[in-house]
PDBQT receptor file of N, H, CA, C and O in Angstrom, charges set to zero:
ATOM      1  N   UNK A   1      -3.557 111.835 -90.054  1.00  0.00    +0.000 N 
ATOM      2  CA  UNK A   1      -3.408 112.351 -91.405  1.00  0.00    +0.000 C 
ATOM      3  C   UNK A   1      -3.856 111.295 -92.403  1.00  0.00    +0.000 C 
ATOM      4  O   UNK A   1      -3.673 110.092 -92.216  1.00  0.00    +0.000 OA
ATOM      5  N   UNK A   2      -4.309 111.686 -93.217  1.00  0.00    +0.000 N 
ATOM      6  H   UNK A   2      -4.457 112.663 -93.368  1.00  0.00    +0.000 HD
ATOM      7  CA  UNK A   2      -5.559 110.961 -94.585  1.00  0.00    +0.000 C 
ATOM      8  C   UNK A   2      -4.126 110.460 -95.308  1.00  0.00    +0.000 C 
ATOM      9  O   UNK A   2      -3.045 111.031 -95.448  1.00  0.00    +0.000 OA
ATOM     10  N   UNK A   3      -4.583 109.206 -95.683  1.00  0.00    +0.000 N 
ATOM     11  H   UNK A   3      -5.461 108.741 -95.570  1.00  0.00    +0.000 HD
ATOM     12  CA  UNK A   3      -3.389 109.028 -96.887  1.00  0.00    +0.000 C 
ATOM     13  C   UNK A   3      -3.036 109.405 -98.214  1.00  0.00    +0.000 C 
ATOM     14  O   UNK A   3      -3.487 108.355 -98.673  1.00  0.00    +0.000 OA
ATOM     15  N   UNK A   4      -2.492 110.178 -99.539  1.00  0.00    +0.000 N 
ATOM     16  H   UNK A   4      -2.125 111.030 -99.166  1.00  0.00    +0.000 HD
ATOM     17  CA  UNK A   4      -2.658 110.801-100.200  1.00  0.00    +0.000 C 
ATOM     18  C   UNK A   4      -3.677 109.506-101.369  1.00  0.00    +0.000 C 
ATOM     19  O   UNK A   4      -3.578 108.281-101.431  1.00  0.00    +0.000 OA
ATOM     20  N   UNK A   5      -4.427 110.304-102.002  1.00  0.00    +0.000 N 
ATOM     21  H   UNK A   5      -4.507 111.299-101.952  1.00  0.00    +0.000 HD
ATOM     22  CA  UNK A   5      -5.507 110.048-103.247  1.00  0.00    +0.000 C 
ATOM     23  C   UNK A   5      -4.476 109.442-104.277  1.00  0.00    +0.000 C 
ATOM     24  O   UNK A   5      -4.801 108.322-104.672  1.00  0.00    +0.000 OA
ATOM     25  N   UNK A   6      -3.341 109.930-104.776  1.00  0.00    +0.000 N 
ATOM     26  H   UNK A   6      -3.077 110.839-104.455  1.00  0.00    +0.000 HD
ATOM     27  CA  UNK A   6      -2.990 110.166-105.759  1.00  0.00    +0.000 C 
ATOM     28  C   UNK A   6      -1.783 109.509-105.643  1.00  0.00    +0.000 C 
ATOM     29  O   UNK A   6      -0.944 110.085-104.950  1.00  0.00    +0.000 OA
ATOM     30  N   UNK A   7      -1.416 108.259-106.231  1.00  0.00    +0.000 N 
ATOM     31  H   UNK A   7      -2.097 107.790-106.794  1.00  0.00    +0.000 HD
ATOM     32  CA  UNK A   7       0.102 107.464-106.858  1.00  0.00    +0.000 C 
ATOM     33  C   UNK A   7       0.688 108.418-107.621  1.00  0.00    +0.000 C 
ATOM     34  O   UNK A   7       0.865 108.372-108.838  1.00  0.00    +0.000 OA
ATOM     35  N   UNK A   8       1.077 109.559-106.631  1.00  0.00    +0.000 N 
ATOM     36  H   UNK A   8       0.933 109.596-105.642  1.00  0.00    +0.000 HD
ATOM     37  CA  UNK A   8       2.201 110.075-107.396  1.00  0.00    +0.000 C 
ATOM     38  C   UNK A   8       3.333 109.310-107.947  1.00  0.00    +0.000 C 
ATOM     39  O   UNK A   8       3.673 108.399-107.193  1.00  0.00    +0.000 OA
ATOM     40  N   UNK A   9       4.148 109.419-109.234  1.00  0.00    +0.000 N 
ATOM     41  H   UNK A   9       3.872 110.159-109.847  1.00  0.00    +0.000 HD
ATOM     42  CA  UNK A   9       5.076 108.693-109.421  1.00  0.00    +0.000 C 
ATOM     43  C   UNK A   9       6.364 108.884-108.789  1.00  0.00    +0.000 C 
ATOM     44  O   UNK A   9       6.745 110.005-108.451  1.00  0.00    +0.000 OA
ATOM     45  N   UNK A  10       7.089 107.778-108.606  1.00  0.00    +0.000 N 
ATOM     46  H   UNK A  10       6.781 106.867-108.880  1.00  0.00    +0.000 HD
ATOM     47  CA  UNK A  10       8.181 107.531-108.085  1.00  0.00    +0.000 C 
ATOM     48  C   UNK A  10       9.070 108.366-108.991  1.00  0.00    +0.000 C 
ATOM     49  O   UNK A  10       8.827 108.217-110.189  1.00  0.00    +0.000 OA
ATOM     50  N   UNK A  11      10.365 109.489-108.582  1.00  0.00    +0.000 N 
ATOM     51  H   UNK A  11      10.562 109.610-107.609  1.00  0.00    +0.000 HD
ATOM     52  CA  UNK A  11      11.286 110.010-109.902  1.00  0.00    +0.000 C 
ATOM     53  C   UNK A  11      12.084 109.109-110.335  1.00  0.00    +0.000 C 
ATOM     54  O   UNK A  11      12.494 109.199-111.492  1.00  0.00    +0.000 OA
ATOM     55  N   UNK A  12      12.599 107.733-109.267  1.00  0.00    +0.000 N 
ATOM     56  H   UNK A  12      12.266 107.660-108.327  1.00  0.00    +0.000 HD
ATOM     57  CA  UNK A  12      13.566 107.392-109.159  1.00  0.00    +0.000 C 
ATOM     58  C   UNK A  12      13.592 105.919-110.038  1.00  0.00    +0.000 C 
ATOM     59  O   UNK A  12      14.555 105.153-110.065  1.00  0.00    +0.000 OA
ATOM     60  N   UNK A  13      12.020 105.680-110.895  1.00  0.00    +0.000 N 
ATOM     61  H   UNK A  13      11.238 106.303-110.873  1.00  0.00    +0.000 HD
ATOM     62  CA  UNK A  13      11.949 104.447-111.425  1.00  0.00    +0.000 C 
ATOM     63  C   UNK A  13      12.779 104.676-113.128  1.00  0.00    +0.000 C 
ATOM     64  O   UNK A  13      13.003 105.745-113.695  1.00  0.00    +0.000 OA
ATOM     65  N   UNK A  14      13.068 103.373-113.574  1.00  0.00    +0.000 N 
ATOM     66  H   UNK A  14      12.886 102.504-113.114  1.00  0.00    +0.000 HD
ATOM     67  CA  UNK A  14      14.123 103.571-114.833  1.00  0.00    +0.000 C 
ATOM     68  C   UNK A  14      12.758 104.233-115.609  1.00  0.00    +0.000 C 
ATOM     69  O   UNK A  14      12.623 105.434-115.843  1.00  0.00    +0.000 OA
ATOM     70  N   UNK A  15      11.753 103.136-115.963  1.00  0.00    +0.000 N 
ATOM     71  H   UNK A  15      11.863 102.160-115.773  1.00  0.00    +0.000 HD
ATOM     72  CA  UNK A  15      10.962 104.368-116.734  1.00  0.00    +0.000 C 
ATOM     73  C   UNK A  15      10.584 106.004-116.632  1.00  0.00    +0.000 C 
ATOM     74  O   UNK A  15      10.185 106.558-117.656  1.00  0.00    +0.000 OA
ATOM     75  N   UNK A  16      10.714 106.763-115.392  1.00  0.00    +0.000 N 
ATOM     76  H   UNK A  16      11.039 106.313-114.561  1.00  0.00    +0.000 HD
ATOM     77  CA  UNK A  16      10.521 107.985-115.433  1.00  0.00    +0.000 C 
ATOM     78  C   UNK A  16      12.004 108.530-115.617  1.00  0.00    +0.000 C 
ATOM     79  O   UNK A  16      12.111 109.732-115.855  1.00  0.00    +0.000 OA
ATOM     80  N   UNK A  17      12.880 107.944-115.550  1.00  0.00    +0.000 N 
ATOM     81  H   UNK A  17      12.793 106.967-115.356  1.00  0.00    +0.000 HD
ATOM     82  CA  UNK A  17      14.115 108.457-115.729  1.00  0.00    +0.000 C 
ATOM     83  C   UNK A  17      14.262 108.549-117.542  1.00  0.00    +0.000 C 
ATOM     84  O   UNK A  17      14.718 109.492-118.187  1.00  0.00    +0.000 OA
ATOM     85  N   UNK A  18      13.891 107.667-117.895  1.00  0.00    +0.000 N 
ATOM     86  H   UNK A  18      13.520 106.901-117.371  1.00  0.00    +0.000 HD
ATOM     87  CA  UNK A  18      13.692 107.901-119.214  1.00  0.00    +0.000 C 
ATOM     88  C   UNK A  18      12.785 108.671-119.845  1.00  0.00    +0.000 C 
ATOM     89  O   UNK A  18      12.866 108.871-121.057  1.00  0.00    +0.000 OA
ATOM     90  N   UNK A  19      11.750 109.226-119.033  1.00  0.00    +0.000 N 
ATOM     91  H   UNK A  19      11.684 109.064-118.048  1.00  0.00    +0.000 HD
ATOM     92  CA  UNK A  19      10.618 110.112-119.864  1.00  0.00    +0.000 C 
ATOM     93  C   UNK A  19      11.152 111.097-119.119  1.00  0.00    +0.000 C 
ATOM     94  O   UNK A  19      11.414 111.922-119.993  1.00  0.00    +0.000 OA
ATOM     95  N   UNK A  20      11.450 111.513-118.225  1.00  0.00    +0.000 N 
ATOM     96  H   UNK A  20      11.237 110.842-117.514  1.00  0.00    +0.000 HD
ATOM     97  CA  UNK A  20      12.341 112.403-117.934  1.00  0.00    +0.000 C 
ATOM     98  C   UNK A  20      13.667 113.758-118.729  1.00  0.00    +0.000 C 
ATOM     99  O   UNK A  20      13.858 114.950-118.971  1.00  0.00    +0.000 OA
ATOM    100  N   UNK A  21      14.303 112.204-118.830  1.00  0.00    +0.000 N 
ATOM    101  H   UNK A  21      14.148 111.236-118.634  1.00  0.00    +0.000 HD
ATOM    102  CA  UNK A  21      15.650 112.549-119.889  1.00  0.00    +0.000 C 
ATOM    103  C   UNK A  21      14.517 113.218-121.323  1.00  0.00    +0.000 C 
ATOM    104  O   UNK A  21      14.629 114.317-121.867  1.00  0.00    +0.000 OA
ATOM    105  N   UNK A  22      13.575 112.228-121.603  1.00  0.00    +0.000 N 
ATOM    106  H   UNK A  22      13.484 111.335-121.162  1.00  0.00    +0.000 HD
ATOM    107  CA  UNK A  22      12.997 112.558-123.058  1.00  0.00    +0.000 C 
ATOM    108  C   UNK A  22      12.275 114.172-123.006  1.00  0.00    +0.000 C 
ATOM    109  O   UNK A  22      12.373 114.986-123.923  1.00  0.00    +0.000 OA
ATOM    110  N   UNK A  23      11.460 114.426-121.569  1.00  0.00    +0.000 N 
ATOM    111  H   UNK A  23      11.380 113.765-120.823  1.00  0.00    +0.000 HD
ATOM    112  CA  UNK A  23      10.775 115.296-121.372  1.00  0.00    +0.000 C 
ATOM    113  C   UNK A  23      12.166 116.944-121.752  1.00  0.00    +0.000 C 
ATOM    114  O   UNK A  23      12.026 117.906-122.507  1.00  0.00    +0.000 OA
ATOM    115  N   UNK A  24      13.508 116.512-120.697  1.00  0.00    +0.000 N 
ATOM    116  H   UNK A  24      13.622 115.731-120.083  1.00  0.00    +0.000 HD
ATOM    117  CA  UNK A  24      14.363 117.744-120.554  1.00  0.00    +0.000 C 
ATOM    118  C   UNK A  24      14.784 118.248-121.990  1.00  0.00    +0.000 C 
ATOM    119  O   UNK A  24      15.021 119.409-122.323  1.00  0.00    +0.000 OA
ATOM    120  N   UNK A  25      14.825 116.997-122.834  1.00  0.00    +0.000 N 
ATOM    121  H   UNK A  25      14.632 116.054-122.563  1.00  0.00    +0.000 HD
ATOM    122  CA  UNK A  25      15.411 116.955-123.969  1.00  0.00    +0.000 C 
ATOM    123  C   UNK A  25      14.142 118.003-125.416  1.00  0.00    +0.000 C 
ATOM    124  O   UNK A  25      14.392 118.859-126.265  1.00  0.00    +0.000 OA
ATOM    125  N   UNK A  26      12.847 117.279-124.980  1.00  0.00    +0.000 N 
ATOM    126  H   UNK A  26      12.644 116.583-124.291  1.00  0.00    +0.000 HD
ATOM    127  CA  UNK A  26      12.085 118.602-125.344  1.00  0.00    +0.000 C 
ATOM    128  C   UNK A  26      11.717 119.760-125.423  1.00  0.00    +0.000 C 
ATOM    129  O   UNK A  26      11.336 120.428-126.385  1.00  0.00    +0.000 OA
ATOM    130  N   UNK A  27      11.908 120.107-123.808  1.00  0.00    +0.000 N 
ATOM    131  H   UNK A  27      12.217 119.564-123.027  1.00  0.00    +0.000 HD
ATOM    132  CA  UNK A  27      11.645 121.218-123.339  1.00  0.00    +0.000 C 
ATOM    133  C   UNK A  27      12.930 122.213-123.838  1.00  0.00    +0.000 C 
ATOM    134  O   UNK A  27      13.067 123.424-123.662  1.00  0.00    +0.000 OA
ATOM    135  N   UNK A  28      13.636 121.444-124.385  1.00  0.00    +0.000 N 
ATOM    136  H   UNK A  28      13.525 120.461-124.528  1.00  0.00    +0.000 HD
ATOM    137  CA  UNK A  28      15.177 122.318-124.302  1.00  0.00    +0.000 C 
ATOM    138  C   UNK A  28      15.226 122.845-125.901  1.00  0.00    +0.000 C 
ATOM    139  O   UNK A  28      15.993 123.679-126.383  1.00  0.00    +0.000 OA
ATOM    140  N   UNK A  29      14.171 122.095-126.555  1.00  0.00    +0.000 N 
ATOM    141  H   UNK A  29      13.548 121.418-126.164  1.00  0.00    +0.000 HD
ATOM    142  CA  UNK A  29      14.237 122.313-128.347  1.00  0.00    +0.000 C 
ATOM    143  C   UNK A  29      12.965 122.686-128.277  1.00  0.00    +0.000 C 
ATOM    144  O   UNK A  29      13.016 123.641-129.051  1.00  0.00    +0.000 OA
ATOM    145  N   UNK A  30      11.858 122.638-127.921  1.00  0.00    +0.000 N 
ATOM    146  H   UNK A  30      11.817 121.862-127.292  1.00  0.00    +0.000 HD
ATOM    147  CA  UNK A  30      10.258 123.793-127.901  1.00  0.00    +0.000 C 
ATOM    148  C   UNK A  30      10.574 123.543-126.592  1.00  0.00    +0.000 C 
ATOM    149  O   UNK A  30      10.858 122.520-125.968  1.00  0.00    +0.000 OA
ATOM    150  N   UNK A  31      10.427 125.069-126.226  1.00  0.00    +0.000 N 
ATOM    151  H   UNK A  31      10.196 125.899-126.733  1.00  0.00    +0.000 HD
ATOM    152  CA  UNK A  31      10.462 125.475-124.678  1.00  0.00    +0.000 C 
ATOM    153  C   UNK A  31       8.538 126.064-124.817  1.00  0.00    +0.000 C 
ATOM    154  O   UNK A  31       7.576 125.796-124.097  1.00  0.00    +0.000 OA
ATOM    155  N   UNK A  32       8.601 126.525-125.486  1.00  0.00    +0.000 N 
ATOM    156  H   UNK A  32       9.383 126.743-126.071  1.00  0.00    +0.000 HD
ATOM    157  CA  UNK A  32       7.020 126.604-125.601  1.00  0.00    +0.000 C 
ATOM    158  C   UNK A  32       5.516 125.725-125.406  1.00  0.00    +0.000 C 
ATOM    159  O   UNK A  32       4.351 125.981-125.104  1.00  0.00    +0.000 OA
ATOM    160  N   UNK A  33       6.570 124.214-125.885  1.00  0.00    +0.000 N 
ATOM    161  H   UNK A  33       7.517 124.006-126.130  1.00  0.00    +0.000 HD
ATOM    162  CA  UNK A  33       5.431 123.069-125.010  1.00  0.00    +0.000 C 
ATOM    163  C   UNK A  33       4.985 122.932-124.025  1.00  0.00    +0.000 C 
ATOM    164  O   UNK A  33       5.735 123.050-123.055  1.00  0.00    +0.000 OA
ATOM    165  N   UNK A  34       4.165 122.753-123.900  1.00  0.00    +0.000 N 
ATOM    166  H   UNK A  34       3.556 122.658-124.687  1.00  0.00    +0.000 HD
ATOM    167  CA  UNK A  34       3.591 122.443-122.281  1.00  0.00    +0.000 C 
ATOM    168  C   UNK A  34       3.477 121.025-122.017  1.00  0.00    +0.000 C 
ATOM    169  O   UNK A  34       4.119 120.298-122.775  1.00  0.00    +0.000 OA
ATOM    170  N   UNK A  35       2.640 120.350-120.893  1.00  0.00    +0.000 N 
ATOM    171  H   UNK A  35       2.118 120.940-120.277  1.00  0.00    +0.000 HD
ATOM    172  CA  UNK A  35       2.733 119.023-120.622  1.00  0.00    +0.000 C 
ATOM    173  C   UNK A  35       2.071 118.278-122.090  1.00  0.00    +0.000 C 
ATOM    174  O   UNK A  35       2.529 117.245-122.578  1.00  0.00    +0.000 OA
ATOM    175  N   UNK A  36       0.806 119.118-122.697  1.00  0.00    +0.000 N 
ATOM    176  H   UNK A  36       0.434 119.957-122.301  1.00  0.00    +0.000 HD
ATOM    177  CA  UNK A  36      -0.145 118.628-123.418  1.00  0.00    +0.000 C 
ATOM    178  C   UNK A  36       0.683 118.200-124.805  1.00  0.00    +0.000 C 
ATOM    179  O   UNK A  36       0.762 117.023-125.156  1.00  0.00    +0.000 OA
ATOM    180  N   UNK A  37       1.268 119.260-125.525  1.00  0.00    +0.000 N 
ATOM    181  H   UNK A  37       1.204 120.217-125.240  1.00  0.00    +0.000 HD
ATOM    182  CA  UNK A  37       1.909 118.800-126.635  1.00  0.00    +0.000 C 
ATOM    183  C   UNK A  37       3.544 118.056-126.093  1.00  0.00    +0.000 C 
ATOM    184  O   UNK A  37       4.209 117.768-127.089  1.00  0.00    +0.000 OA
ATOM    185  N   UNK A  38       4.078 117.802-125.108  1.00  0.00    +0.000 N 
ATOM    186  H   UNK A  38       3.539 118.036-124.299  1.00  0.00    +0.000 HD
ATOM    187  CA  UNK A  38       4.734 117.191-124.984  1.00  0.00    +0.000 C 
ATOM    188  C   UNK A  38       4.050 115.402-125.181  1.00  0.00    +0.000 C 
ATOM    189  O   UNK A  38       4.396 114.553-126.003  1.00  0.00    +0.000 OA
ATOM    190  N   UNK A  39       2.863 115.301-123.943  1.00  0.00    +0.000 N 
ATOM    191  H   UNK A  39       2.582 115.991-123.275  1.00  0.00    +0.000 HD
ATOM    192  CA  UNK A  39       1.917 114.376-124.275  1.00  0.00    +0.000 C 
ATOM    193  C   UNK A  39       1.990 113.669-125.837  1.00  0.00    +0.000 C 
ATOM    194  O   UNK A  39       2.572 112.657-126.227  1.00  0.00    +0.000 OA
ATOM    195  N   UNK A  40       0.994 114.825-126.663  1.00  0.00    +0.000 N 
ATOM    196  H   UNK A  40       0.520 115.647-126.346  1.00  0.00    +0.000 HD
ATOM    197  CA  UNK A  40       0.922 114.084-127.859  1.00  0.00    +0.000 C 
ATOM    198  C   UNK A  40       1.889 113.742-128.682  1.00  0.00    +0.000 C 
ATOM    199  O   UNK A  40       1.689 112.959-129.610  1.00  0.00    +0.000 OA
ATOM    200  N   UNK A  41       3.320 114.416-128.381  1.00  0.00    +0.000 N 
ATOM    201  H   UNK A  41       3.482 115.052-127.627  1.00  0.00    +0.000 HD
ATOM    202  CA  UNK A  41       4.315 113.950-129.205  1.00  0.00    +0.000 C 
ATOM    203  C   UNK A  41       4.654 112.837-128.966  1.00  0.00    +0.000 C 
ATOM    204  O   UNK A  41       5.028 112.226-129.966  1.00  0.00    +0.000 OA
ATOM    205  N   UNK A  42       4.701 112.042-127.615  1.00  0.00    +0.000 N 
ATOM    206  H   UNK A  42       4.397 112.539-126.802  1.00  0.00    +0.000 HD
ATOM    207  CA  UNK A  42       5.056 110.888-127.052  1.00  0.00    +0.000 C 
ATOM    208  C   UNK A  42       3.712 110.148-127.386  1.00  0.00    +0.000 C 
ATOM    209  O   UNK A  42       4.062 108.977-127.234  1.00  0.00    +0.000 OA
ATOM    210  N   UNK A  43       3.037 110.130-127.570  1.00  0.00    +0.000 N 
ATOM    211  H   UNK A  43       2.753 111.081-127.693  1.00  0.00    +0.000 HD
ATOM    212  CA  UNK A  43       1.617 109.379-127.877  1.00  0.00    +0.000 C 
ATOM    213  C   UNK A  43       1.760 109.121-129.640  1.00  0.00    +0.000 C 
ATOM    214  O   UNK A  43       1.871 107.997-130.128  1.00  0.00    +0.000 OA
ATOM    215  N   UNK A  44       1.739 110.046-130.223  1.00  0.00    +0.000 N 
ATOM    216  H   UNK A  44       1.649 110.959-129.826  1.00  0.00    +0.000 HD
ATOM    217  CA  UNK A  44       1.611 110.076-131.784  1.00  0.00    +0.000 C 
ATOM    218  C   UNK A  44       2.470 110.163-132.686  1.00  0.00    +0.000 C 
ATOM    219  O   UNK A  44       2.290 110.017-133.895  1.00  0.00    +0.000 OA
ATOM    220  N   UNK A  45       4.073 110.563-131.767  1.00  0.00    +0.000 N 
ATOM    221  H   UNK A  45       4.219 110.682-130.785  1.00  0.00    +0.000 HD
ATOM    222  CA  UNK A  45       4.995 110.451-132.902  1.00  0.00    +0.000 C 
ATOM    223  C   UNK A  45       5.929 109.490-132.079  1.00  0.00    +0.000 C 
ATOM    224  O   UNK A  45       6.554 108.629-132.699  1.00  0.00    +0.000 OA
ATOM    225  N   UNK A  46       6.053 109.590-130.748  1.00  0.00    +0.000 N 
ATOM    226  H   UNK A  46       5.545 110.289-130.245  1.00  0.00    +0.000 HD
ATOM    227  CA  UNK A  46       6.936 107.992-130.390  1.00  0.00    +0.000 C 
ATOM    228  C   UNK A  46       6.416 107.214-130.095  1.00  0.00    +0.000 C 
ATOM    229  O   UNK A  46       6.893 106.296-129.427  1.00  0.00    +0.000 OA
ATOM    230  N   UNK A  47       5.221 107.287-130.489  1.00  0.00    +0.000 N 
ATOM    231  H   UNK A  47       4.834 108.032-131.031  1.00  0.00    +0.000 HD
ATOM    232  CA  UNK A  47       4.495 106.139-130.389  1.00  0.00    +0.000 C 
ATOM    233  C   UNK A  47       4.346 105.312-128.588  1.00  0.00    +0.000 C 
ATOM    234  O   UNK A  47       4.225 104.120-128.305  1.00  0.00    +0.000 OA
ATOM    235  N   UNK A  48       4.404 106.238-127.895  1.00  0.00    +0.000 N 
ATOM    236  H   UNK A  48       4.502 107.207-128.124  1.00  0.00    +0.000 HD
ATOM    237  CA  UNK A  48       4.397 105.963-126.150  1.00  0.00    +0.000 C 
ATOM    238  C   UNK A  48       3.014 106.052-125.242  1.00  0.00    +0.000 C 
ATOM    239  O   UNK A  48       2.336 107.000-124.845  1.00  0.00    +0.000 OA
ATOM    240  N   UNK A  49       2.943 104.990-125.138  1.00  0.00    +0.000 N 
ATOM    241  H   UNK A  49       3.493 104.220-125.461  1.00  0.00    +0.000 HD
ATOM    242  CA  UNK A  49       1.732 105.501-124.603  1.00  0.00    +0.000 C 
ATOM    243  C   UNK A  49       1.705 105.493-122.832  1.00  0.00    +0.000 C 
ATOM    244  O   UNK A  49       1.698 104.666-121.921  1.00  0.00    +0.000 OA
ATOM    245  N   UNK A  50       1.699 106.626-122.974  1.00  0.00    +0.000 N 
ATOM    246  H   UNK A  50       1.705 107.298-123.715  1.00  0.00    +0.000 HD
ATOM    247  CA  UNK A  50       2.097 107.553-121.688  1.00  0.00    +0.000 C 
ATOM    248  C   UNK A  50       0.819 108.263-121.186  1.00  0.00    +0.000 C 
ATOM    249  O   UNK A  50       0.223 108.872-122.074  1.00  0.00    +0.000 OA
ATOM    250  N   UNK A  51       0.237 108.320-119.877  1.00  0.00    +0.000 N 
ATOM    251  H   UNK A  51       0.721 107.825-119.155  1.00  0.00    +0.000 HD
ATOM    252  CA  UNK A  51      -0.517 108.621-119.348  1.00  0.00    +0.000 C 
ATOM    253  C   UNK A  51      -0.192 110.873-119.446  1.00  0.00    +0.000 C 
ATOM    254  O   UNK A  51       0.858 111.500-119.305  1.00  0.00    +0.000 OA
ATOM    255  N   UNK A  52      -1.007 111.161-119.609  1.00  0.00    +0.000 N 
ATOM    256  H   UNK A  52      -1.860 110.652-119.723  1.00  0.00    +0.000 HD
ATOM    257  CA  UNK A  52      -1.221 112.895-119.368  1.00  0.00    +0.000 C 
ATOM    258  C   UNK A  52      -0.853 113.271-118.152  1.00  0.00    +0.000 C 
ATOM    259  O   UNK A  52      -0.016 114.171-118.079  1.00  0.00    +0.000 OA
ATOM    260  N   UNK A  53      -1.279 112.795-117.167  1.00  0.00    +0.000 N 
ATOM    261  H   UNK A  53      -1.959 112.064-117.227  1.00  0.00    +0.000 HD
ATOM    262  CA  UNK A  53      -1.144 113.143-115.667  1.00  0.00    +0.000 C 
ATOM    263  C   UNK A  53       0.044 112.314-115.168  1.00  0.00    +0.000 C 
ATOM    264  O   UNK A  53       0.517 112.516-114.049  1.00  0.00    +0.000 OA
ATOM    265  N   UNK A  54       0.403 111.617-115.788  1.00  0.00    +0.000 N 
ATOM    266  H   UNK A  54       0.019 111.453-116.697  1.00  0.00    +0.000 HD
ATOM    267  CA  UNK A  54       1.974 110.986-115.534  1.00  0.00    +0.000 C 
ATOM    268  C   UNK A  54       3.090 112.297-116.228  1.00  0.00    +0.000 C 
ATOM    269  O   UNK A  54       4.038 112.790-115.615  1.00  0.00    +0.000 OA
ATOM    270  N   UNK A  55       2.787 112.546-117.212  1.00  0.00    +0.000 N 
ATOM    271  H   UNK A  55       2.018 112.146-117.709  1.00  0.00    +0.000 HD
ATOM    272  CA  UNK A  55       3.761 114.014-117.750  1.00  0.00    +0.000 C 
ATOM    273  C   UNK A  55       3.612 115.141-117.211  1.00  0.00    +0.000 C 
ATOM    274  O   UNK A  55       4.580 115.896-117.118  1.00  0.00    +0.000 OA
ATOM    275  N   UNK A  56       2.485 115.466-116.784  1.00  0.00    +0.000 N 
ATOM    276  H   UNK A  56       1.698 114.853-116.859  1.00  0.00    +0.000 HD
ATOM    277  CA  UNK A  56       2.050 116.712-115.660  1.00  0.00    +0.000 C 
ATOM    278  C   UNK A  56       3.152 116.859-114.337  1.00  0.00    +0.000 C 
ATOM    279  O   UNK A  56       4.014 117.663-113.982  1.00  0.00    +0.000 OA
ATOM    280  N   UNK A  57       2.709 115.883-113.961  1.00  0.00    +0.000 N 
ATOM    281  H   UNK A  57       2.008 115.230-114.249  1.00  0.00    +0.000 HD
ATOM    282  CA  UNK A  57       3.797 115.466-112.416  1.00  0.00    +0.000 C 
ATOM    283  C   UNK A  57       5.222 115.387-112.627  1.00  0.00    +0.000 C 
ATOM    284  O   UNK A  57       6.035 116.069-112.003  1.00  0.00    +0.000 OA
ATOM    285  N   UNK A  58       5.530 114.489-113.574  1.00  0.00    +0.000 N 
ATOM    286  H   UNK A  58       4.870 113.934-114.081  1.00  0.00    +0.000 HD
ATOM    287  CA  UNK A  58       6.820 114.514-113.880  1.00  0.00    +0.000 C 
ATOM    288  C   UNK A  58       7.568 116.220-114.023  1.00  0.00    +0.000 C 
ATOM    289  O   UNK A  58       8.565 116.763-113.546  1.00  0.00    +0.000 OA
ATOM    290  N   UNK A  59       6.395 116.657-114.998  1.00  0.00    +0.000 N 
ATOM    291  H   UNK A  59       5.585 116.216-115.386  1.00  0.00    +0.000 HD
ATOM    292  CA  UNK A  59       6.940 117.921-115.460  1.00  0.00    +0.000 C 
ATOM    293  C   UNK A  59       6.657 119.270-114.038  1.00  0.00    +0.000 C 
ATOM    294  O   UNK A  59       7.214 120.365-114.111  1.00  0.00    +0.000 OA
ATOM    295  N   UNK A  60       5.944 118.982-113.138  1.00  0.00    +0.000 N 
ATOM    296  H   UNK A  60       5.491 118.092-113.079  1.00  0.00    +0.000 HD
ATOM    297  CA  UNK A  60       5.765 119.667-111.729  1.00  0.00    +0.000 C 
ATOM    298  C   UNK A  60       7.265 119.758-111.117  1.00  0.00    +0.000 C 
ATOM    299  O   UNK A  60       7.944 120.745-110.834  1.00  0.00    +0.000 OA
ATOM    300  N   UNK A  61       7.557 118.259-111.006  1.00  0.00    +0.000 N 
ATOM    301  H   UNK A  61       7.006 117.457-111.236  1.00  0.00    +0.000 HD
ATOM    302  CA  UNK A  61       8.642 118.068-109.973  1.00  0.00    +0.000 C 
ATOM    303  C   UNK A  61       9.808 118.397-110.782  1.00  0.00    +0.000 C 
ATOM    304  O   UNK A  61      10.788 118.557-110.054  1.00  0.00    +0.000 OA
ATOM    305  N   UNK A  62      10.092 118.574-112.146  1.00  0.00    +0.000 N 
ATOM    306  H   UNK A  62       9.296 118.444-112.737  1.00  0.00    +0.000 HD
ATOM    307  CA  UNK A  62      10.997 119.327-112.684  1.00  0.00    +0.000 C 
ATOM    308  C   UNK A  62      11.264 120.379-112.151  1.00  0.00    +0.000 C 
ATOM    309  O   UNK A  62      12.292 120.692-111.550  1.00  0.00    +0.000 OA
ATOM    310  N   UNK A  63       9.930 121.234-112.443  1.00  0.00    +0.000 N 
ATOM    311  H   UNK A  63       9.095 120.980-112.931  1.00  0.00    +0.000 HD
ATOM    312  CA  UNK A  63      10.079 122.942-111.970  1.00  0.00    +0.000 C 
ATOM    313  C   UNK A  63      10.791 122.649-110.667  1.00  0.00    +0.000 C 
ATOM    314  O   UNK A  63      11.957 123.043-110.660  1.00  0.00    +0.000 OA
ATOM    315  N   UNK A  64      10.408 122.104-109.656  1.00  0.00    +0.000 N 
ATOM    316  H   UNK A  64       9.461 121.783-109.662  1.00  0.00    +0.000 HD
ATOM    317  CA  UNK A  64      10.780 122.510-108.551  1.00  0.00    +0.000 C 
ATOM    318  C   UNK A  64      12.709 122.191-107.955  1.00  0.00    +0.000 C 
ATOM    319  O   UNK A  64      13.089 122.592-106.855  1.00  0.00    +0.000 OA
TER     320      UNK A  64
């Protein structure tokens, strides 16, 4: 078996626990956001500079 492409992130690091908490805390006041404007809110209004495909995943392994 191939090793995976992709550094998925760890859930269990303090920083995703914190974009985490920040992500549930959004989704719970615009449920209508998706990863993208969650993205730019953390980019342009908290000033985070947070990878897109780091909030994607995060926000995957939520759903599940």
């Amino acid at each position: 078996m191939k090793p995976s492409r992709w550094n998925v992130p760890d859930m269990e690091t303090p920083n995703n626990r914190d974009l985490l908490r920040r992500i549930r805390f959004l989704k719970s006041r615009y449920p209508s956001w998706g990863y993208r404007k969650i993205w730019f809110h953390f980019k342009f209004v908290a000033f985070l500079n947070v990878n897109q495909k780091r909030i994607l995943h995060l926000m995957k392994r939520i759903r599940k």
